[in-house]
N, C-alpha and C positions, 0 to 999 in steps of 0.2 A: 442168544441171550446177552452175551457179554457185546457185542456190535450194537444190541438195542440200548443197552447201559451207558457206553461210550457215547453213542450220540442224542440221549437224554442228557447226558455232561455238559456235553458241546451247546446243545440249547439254553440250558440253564447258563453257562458260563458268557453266553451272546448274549440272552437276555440282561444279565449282571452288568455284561459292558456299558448295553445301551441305557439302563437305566442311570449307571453313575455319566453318561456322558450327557445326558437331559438332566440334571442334578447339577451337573456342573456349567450348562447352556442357563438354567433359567438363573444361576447365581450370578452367572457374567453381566445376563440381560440384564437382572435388574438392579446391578454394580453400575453398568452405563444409563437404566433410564433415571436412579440415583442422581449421576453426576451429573446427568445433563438436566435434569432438575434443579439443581444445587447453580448450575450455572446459570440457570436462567433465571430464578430468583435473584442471584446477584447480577444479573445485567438490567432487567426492569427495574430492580431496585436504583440503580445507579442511574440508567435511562430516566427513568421516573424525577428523581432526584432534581438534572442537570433542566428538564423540560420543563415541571410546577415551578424552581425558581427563576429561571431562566425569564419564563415569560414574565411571570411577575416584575423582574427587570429590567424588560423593554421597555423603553420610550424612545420617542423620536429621537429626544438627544444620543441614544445609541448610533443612530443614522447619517447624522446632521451636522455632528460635531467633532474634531481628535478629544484624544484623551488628555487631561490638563492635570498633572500630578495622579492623585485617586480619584479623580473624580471626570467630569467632562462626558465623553461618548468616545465611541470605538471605529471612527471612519478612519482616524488615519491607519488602524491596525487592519478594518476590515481592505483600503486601499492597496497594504504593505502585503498582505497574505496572497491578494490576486497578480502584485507585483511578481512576487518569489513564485508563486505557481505555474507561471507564466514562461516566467526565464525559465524555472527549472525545466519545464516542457520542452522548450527550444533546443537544449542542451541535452538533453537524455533522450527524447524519441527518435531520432535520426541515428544516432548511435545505437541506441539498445534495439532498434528494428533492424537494422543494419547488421549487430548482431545477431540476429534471432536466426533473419534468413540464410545469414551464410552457415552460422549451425546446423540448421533444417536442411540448405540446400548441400554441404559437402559434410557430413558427420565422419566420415573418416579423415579428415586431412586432421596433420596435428595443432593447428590456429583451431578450429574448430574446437577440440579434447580442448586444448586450455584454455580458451572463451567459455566453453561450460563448467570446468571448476572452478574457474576463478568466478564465474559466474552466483554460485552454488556457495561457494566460499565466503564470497560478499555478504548474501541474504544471510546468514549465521551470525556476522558482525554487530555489536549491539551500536546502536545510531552515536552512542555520546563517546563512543570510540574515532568514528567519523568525523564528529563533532569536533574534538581535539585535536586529531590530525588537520583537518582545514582551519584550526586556529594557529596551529606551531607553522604549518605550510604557508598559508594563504593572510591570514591575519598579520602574524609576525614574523614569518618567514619573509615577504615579497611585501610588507608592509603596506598591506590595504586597510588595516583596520579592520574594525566591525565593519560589513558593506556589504551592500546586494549581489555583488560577483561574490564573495565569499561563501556567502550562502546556499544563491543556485548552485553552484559547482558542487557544494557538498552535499546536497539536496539529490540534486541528479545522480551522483556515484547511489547516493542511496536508492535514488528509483530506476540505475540499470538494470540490476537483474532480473528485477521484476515484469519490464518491459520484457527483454533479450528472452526469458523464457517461455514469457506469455503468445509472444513471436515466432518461437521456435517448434513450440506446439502447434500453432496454426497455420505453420505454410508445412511441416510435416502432415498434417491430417489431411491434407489436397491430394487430390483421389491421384496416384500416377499415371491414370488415364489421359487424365486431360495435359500432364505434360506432354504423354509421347505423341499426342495427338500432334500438338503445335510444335514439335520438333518434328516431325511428319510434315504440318505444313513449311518447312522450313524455318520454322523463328529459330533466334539465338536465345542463347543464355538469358540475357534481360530481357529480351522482349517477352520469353516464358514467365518471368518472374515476378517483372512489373504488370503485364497487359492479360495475362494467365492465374497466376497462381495468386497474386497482390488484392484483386480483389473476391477471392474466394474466402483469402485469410482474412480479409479485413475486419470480419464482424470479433475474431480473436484477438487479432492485434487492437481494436479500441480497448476493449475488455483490462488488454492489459494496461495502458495507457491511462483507463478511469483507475483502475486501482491502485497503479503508482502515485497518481496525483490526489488521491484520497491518503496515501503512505506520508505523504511530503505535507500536505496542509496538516494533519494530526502531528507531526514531529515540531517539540520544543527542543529536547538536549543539544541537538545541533546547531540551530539556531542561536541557542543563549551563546555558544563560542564561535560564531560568525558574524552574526546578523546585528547583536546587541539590542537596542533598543531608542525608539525614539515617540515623546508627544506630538512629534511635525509630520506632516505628509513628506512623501518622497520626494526628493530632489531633481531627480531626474540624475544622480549620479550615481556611479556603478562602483564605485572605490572610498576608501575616505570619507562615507556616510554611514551610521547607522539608518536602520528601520524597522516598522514598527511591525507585529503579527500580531494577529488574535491569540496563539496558546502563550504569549507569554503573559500577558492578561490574565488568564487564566493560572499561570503558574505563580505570578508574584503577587494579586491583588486579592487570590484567596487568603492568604495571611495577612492580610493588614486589619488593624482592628477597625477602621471606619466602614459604616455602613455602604456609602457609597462605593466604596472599593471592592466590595464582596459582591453588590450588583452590576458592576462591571464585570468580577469573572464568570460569574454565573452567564451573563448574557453571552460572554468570548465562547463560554463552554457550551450552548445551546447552540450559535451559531456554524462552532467546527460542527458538534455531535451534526447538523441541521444536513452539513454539506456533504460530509461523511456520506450519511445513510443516502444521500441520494445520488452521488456518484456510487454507491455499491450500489444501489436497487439497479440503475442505470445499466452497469456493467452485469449484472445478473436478463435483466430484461434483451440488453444485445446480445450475450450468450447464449440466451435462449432464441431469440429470432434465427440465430443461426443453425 
């Protein structure tokens, strides 16, 4: 009797668990489908927002023209943004792949460990931290002024890590089959790396490459203490020039009271949101191909 009592307890007592742990499951569940309600309400909203003005804002003279005070078109900005993307790219993907694989390819050495914190360390740093240091450094340290090398450079630090561990992830997920294969056929070290593993990783390493360069067109604070500002097209000089981008458009011509200045940012903002979402659909699309 008393065995059949005790383990009527035990029932009741499991059943008690599992009820409060389903009580406490669906409170979670719908705390998170709450929030992420909550946030998509406020990104359509905003989405919404940047695209009804935006477009209302285009005209040719968007395409056709620089920007002439408040008023004008946004070629020299849209020209300065492809400039700055561009370098920055040159400057950060050879490194931060470079990075990735020796991460990937030797994780024990100790270059390795602190290429990954410093790595890790980076991406935590808020950008107008950046920003400031490549002003005190680079601006007025080495006396370039506002300028397109200032920029890249600070641009790029910002799209290492993103690269180096987008990198690091994709030549580790390479099956170690296939290297002991080609060290079986006798290749070396690089010949594994580059002609073996390099393009297995590739569709990873784009991946990371679009969404640094989606990181670097969306950043103003760094820019404002680099880059500065110009109504001209680019000079073709790398020091001693400002130039112009789309988000500061964006950042300084929504406060101005003239009309025309508000459908400039509106338009700056349309076009980043524009480029944005299609380097991520991009980098989402090669990810999955892979």
């Amino acid at each position: 009797m008393s065995d059949a009592i005790s383990e009527h307890g035990s029932t009741s007592l499991s059943e008690g668990l599992a009820l409060r742990r389903r009580i406490k499951a669906r409170i979670g569940w719908t705390l998170c489908a709450a929030s992420l309600a909550m946030l998509g309400v406020a990104m359509c909203w905003i989405i919404g927002t940047v695209v009804v003005r935006g477009i209302s804002a285009l005209s040719p003279t968007i395409f056709t023209e620089p920007t002439q005070g408040n008023g004008g078109g946004l070629l020299n900005a849209i020209e300065g943004t492809a400039v700055l993307a561009v370098g920055t790219l040159i400057l950060a993907v050879p490194l931060g792949v470079a990075a990735g694989i020796y991460v990937a390819e030797f994780p024990r050495e100790f270059w390795a460990r602190a290429i990954r914190f410093f790595s890790d360390t980076l991406v935590g740093v808020p950008s107008i931290v950046l920003g400031y240091a490549g002003y005190v450094i680079l601006v007025q340290g080495l006396g370039w002024q506002f300028s397109t090398a200032a920029a890249c450079i600070t641009l790029a630090i910002i799209c290492l890590p993103y690269i180096a561990r987008s990198s690091e992830l994709a030549f580790a997920s390479v099956a170690s089959e296939l290297r002991e294969a080609a060290y079986a056929m006798g290749a070396g070290d690089r010949q594994v790396i580059l002609k073996v593993c390099l393009p297995v990783a590739m569709p990873g390493v784009l991946t990371g490459v679009l969404l640094a360069l989606a990181v670097s067109v969306g950043e103003t604070a760094p820019l404002l203490y680099t880059a500065g500002w110009s109504n001209y097209f680019w000079n073709g000089h790398l020091v001693r020039s400002p130039i112009a981008y789309l988000t500061y458009a964006v950042w300084t011509f929504i406060n101005e009271p003239a009309a025309a200045a508000n459908a400039l940012a509106y338009a700056a903002a349309l076009l980043v949101t524009s480029f944005v979402l299609v380097l991520s659909i991009a980098s989402r699309l090669i990810l999955r191909s892979r």
